[in-house]
py3Dmol code that shows the C-alpha trace and the ligand (Angstrom):
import py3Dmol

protein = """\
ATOM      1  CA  UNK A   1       6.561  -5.763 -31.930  1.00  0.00           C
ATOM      2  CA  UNK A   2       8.528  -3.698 -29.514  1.00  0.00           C
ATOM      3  CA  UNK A   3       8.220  -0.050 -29.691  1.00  0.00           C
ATOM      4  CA  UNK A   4      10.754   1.273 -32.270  1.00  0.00           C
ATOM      5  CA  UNK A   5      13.134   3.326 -30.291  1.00  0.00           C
ATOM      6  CA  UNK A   6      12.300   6.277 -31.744  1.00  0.00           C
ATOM      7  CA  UNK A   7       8.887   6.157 -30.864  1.00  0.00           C
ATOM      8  CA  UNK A   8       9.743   5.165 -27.380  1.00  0.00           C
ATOM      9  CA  UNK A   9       9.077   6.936 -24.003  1.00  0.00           C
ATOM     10  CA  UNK A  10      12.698   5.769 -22.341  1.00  0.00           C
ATOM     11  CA  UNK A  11      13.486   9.410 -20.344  1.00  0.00           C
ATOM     12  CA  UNK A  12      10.812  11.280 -17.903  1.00  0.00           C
ATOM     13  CA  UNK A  13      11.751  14.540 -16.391  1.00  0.00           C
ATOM     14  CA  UNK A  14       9.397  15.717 -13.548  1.00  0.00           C
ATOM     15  CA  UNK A  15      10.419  19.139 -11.836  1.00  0.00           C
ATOM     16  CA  UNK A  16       8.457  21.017  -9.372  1.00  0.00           C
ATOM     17  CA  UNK A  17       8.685  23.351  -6.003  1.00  0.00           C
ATOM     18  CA  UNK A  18       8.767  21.562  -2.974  1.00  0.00           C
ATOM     19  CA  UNK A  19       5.580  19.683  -1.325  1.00  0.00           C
ATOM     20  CA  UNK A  20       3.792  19.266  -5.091  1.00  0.00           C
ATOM     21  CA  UNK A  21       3.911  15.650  -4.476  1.00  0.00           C
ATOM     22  CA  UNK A  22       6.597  14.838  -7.098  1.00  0.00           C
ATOM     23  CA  UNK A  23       8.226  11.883  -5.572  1.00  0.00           C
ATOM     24  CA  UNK A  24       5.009   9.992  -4.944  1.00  0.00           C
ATOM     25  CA  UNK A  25       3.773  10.898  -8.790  1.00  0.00           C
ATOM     26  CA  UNK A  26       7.525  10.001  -9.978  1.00  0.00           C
ATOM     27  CA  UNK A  27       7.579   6.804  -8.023  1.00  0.00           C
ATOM     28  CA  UNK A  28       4.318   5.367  -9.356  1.00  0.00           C
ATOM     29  CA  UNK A  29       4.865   6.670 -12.663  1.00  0.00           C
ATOM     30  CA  UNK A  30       7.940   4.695 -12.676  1.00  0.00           C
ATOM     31  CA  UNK A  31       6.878   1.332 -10.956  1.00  0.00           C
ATOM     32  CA  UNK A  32       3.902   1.833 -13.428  1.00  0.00           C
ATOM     33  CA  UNK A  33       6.027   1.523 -16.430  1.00  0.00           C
ATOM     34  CA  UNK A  34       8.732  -0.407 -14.777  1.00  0.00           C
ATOM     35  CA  UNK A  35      11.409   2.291 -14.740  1.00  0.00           C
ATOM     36  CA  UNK A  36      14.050   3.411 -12.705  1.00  0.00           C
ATOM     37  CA  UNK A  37      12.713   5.976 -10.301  1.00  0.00           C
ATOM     38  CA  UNK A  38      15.767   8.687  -9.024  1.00  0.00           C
ATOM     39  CA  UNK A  39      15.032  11.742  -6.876  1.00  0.00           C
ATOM     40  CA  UNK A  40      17.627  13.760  -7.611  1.00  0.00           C
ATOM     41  CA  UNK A  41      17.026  15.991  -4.006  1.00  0.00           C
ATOM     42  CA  UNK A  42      19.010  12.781  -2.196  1.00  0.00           C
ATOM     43  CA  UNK A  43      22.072  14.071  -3.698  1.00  0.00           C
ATOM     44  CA  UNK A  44      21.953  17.764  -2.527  1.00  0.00           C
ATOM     45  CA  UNK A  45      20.802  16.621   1.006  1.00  0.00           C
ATOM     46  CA  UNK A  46      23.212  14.008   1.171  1.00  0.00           C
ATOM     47  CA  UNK A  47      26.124  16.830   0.716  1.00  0.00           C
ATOM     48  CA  UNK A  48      24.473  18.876   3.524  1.00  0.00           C
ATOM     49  CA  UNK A  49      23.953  16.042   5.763  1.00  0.00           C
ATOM     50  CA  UNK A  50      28.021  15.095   4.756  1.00  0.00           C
ATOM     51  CA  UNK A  51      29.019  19.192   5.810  1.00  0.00           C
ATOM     52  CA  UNK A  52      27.177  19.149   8.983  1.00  0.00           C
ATOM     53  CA  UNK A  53      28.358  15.657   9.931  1.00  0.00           C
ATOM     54  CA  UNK A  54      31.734  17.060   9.265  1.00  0.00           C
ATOM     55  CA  UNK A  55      31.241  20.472  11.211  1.00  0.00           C
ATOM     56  CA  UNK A  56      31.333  22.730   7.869  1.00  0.00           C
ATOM     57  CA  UNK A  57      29.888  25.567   7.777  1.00  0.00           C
ATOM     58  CA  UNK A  58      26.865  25.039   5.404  1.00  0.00           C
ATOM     59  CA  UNK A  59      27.124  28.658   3.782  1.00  0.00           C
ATOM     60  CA  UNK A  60      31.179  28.212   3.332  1.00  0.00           C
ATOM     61  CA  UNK A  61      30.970  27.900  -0.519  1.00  0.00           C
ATOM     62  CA  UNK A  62      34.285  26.550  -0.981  1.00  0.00           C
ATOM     63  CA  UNK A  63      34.403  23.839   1.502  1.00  0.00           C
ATOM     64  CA  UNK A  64      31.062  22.748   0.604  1.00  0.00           C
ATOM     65  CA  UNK A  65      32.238  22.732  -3.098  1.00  0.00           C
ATOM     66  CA  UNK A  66      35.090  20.662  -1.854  1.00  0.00           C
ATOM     67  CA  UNK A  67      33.216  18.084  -0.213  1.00  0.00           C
ATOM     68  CA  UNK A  68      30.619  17.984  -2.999  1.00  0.00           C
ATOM     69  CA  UNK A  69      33.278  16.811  -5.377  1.00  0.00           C
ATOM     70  CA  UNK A  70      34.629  14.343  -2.520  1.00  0.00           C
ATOM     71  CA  UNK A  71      32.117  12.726  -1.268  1.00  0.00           C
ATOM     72  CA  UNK A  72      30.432   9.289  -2.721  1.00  0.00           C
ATOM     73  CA  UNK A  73      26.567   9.203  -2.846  1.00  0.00           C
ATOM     74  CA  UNK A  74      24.742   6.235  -4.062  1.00  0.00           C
ATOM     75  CA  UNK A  75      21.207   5.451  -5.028  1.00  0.00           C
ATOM     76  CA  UNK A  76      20.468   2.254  -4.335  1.00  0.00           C
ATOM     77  CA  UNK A  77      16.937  -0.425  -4.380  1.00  0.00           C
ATOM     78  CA  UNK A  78      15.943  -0.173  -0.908  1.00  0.00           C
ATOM     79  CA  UNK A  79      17.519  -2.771   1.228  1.00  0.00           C
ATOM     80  CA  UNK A  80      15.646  -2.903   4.092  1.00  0.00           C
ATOM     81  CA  UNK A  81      11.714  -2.978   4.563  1.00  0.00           C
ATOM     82  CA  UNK A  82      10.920  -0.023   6.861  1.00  0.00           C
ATOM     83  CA  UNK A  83       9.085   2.134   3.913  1.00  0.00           C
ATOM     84  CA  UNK A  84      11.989   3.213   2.373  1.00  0.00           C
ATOM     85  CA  UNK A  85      11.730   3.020  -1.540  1.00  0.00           C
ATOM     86  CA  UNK A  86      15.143   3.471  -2.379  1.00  0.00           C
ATOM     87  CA  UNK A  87      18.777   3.380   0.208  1.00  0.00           C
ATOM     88  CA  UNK A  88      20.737   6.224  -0.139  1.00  0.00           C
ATOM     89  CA  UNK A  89      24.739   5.644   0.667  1.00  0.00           C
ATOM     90  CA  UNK A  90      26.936   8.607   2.071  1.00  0.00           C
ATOM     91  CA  UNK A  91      30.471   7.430   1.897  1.00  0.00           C
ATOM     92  CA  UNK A  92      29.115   3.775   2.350  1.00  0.00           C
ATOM     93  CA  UNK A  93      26.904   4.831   5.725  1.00  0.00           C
ATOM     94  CA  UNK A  94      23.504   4.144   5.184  1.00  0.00           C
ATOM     95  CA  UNK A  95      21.891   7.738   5.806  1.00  0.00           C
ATOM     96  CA  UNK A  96      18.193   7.226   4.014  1.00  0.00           C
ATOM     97  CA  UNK A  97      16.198   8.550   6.742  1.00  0.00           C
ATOM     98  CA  UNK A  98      19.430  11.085   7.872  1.00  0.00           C
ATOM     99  CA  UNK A  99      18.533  13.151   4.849  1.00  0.00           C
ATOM    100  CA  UNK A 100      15.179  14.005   6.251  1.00  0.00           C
ATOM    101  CA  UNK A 101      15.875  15.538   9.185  1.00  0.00           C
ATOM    102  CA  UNK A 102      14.909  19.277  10.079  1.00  0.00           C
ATOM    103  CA  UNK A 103      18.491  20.407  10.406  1.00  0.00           C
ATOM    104  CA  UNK A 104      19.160  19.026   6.688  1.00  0.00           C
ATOM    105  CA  UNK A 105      15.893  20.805   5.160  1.00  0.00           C
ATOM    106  CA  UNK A 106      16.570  24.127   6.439  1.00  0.00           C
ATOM    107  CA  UNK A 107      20.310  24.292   4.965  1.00  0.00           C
ATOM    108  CA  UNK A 108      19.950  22.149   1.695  1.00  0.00           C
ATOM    109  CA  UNK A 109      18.630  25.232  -0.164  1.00  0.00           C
ATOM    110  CA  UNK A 110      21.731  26.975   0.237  1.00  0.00           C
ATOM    111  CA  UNK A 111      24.017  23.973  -0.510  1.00  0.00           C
ATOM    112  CA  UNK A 112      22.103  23.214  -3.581  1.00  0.00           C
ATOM    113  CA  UNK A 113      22.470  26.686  -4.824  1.00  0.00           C
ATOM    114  CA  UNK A 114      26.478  26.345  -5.039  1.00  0.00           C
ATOM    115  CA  UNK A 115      27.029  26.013  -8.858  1.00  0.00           C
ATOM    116  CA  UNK A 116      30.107  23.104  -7.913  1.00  0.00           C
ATOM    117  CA  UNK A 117      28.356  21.584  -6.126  1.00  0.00           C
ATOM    118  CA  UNK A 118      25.637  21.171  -9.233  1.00  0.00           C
ATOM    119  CA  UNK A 119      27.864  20.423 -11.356  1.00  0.00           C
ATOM    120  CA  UNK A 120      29.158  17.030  -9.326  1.00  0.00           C
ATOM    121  CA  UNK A 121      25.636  16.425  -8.781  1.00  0.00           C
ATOM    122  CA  UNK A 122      24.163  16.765 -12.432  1.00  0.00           C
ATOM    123  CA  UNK A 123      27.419  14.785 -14.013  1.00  0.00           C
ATOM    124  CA  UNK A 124      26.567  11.857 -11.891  1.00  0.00           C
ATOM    125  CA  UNK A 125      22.828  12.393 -13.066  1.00  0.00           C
ATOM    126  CA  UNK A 126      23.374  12.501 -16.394  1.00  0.00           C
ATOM    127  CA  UNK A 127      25.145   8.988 -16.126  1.00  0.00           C
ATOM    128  CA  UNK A 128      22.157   7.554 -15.130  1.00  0.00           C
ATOM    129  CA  UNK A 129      19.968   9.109 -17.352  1.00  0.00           C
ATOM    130  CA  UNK A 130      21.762   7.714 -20.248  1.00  0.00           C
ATOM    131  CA  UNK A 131      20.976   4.625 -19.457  1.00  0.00           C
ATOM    132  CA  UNK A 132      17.216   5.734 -20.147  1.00  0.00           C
ATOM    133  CA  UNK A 133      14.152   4.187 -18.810  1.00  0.00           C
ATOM    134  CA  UNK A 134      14.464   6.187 -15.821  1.00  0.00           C
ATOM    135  CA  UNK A 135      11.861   8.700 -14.284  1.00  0.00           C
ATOM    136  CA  UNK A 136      14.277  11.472 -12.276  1.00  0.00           C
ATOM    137  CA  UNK A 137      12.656  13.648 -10.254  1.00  0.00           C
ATOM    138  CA  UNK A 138      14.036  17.254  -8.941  1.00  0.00           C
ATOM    139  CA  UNK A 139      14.330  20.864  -9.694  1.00  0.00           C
ATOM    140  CA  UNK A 140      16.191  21.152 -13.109  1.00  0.00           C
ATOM    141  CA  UNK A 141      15.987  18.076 -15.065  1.00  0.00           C
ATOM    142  CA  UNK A 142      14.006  19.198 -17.757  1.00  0.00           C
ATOM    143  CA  UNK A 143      16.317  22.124 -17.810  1.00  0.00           C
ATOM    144  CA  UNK A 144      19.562  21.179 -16.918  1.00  0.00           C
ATOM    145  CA  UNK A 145      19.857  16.858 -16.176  1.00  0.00           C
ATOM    146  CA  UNK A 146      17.558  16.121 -19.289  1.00  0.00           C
ATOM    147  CA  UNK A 147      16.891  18.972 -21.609  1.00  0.00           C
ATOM    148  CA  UNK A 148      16.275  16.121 -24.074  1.00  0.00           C
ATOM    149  CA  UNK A 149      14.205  13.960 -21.934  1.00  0.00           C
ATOM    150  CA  UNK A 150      11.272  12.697 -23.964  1.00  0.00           C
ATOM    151  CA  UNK A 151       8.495  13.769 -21.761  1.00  0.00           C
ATOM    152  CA  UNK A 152       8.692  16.716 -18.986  1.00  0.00           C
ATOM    153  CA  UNK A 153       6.242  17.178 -16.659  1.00  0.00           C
ATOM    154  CA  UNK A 154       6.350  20.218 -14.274  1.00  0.00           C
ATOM    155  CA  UNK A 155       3.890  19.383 -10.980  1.00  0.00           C
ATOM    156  CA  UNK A 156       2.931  22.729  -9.577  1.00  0.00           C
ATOM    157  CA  UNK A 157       0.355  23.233  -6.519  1.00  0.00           C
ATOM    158  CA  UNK A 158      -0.326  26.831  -4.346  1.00  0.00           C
ATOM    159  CA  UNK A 159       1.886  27.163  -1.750  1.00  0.00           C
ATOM    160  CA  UNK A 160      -1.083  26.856   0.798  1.00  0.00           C
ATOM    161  CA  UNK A 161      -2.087  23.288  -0.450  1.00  0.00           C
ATOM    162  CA  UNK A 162       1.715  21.948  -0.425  1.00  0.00           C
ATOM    163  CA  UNK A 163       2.044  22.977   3.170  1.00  0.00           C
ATOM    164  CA  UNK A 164      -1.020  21.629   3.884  1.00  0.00           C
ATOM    165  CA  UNK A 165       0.115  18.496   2.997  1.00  0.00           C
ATOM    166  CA  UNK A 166       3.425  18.384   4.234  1.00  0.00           C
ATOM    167  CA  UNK A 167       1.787  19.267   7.637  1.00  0.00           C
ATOM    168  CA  UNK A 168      -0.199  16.843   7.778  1.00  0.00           C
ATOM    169  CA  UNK A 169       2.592  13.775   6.649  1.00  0.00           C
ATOM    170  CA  UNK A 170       4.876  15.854   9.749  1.00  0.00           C
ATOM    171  CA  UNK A 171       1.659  15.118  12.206  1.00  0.00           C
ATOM    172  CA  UNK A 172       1.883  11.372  10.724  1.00  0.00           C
ATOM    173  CA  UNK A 173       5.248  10.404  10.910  1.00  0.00           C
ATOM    174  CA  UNK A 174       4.704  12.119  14.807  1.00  0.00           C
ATOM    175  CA  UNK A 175       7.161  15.082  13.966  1.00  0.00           C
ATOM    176  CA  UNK A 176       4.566  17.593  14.248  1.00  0.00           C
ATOM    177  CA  UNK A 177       5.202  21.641  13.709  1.00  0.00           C
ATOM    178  CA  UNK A 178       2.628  24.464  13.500  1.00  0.00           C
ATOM    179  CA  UNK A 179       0.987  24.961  10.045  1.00  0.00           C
ATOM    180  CA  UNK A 180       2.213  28.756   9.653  1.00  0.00           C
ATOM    181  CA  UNK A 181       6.046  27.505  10.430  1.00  0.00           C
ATOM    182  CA  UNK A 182       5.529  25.026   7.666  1.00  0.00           C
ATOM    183  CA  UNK A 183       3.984  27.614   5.253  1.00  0.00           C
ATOM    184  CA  UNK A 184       6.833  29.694   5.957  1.00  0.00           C
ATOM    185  CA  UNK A 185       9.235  27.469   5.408  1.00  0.00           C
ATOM    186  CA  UNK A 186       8.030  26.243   1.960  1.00  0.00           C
ATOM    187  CA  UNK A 187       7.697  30.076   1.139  1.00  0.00           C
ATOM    188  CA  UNK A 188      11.792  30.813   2.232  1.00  0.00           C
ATOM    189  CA  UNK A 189      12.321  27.361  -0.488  1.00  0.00           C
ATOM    190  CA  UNK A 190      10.238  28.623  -3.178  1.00  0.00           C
ATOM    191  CA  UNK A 191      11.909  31.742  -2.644  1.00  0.00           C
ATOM    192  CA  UNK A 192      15.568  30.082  -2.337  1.00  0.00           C
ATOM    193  CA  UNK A 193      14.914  27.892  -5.497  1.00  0.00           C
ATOM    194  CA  UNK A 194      13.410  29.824  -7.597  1.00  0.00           C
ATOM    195  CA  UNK A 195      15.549  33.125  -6.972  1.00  0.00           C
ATOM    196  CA  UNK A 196      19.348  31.177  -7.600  1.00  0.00           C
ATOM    197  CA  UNK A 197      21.530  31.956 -10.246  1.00  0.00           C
ATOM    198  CA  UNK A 198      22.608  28.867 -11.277  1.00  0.00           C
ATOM    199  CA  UNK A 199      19.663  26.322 -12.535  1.00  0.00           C
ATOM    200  CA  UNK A 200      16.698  27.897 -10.864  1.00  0.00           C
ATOM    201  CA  UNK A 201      13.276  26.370 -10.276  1.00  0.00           C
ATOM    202  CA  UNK A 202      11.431  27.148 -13.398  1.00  0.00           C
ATOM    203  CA  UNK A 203       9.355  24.748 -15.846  1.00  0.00           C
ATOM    204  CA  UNK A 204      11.288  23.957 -19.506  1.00  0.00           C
ATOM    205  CA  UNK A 205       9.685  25.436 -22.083  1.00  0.00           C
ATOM    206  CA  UNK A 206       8.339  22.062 -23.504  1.00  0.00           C
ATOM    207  CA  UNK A 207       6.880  20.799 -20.579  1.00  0.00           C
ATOM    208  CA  UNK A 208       3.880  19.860 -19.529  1.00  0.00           C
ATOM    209  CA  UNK A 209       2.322  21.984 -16.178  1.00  0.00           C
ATOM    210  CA  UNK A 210       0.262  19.929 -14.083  1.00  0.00           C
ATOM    211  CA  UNK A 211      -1.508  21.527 -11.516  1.00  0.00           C
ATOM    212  CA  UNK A 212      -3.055  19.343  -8.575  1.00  0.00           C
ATOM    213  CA  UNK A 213      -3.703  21.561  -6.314  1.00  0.00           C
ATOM    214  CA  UNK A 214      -7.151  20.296  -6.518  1.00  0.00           C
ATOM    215  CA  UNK A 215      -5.941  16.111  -7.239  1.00  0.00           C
ATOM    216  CA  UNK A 216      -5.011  13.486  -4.364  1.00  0.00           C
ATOM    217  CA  UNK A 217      -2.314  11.321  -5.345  1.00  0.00           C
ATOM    218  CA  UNK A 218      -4.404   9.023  -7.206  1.00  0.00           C
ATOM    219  CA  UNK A 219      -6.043  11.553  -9.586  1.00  0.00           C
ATOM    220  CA  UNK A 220      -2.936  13.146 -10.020  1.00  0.00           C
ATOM    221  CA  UNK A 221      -0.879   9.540 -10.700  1.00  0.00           C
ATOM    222  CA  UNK A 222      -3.305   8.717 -13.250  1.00  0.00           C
ATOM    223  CA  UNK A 223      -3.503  11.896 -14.902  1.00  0.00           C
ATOM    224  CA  UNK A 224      -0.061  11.747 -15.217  1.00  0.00           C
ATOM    225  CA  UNK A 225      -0.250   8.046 -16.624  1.00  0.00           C
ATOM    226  CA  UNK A 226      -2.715   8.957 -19.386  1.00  0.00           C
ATOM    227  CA  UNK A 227      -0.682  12.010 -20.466  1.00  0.00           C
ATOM    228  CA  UNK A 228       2.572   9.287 -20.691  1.00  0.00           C
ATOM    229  CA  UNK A 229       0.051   7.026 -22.493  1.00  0.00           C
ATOM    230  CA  UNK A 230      -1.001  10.098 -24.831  1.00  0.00           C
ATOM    231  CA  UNK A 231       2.244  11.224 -25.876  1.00  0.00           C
ATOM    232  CA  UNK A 232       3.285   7.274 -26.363  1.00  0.00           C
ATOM    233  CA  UNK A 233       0.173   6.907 -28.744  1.00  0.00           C
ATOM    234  CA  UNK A 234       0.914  10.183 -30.794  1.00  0.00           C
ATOM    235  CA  UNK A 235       4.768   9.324 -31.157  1.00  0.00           C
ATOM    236  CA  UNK A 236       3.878   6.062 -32.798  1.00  0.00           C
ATOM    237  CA  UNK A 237       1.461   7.596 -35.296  1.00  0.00           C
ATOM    238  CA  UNK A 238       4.657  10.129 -36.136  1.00  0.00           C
ATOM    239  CA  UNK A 239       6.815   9.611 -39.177  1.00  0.00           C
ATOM    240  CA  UNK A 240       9.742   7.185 -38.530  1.00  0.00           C
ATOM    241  CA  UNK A 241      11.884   9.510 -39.106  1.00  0.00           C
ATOM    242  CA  UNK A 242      10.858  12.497 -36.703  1.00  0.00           C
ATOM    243  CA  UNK A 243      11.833  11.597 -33.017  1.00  0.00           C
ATOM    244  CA  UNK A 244       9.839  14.371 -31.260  1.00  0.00           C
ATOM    245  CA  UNK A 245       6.004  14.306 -30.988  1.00  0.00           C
ATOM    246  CA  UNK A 246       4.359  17.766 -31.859  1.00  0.00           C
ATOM    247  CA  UNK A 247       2.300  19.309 -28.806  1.00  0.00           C
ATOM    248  CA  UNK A 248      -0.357  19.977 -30.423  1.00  0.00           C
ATOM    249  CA  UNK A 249      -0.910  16.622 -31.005  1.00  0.00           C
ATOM    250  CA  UNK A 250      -1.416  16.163 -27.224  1.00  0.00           C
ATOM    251  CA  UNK A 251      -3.645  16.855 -24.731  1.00  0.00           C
ATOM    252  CA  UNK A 252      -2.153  19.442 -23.001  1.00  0.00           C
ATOM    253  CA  UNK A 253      -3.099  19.401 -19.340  1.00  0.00           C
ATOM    254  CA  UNK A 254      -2.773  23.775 -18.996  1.00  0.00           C
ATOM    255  CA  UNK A 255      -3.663  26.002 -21.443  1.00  0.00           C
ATOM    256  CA  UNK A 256      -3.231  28.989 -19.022  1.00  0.00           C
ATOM    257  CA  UNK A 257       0.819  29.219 -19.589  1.00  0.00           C
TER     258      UNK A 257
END
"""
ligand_1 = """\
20
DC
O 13.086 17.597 -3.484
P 13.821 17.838 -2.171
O 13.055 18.667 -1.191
O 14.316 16.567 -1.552
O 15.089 18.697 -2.591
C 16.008 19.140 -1.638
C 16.667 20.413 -2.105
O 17.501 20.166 -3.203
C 15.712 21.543 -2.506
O 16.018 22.703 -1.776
C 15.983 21.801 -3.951
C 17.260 21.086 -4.230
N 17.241 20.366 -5.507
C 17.803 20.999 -6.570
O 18.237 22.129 -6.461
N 17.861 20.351 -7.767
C 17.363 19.130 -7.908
N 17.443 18.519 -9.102
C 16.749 18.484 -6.816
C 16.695 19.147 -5.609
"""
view = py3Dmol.view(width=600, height=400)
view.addModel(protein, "pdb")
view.setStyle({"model": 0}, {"cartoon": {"style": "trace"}})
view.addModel(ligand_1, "xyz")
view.setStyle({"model": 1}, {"stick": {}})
view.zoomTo()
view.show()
């Protein structure tokens, strides 16, 4: 028999800083149970990359706003095989790997900080997410996007391991930069996302905090697979009636919160 919708895991919120390795754990969560997979972070650099395409100033709230609310983003299956995993759409222009770029990462802090410019973002979000079986990946979506998602994960790491790592994939994809810029730079973001007004960085109060700063990718994919599986197994031994599993009843991965 199908799980009874009720007992179902159809929504998965993962939030974290920058660098904890939440779109690889989102996107093999999600091909894992053969949901959608949507990293919300496209959005807000697709708006930068959109203002300094257009020669606006990235700190002019207003235009910015403007543009937010103008432009047309979409999130698309990947449609070309250069190890993309999903083909993100600015105004129809494919700009997948034009998100990435350094002049987009130092600025998109800023833009995503602009509460209009949220608010077009999370409305097209929250769209998605109702169509459920979808793991969305970002800042706020067990806050903000999903505060009824049925399992939220928050992936946390030190500072020092996450720009470890992103040093290192720089050095691979031949873009290298010296470790302390790196560390500095993921300091000014935790600083930036943590520190705005509107939706900060900051783990719901029902999720679950997963640390890997000690995991690879692996450990910290399965990890994250058995605690889906966990929370699956104690929602079906729940009442029919009740539609929320009691953590207690799970393992719960920190008990240092
Ligand atoms: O995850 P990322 O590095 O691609 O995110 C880019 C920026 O967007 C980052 O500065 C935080 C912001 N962001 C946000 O504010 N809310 C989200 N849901 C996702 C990303």
């Amino acid at each position: 028999m199908a799980d009874s919708p009720n007992h179902s895991i159809r929504t998965i919120a993962i939030d974290g800083p920058a660098g904890a390795g939440k779109s690889t754990i989102g996107l093999g969560l999600a091909r894992h149970l053969g949901f959608l997979y949507f990293d919300t972070g496209v959005m807000y650099r697709a708006v930068t990359l959109a203002a300094l395409q257009r020669g606006i100033a990235t700190d002019d709230e207003d235009a910015v706003s403007q543009l937010a609310e103008a432009v047309h983003i979409e999130v698309l299956p990947p449609h070309k095989d250069d190890g993309r995993h999903y083909t993100v759409r600015l105004d129809g222009e494919d700009v997948t790997w034009a998100i990435r770029r350094a002049d987009v990462d130092a600025a998109v802090s800023v833009v995503s900080a602009f509460p209009r410019v949220r608010q077009a973002m999370v409305a097209q979000q929250r769209r998605v997410a109702s169509n459920g079986n979808v793991v969305m990946v970002g800042r706020d979506i067990g806050t903000v996007v999903m505060p009824d998602a049925d399992l939220k994960i928050y992936l946390d790491a030190t500072v020092e391991a996450r720009a470890q790592r992103r040093h290192r994939e720089l050095e691979q994809r031949g873009t290298p930069s010296s470790y302390a810029d790196v560390l500095a730079s993921m300091k000014k973001r935790d600083e930036l996302d943590t520190s705005r007004a509107t939706s900060p960085l900051r783990p719901a109060d029902d999720a679950f905090i997963v640390d890997c700063t000690h995991m690879d990718a692996d450990e910290t994919l399965a990890y994250v697979i058995a605690l889906v599986e966990a929370q699956k197994a104690a929602r079906a031994d729940m009442p029919q009636h009740s539609t929320r599993v009691a953590r207690s009843s799970l393992v719960h991965p920190s008990s240092d919160r």
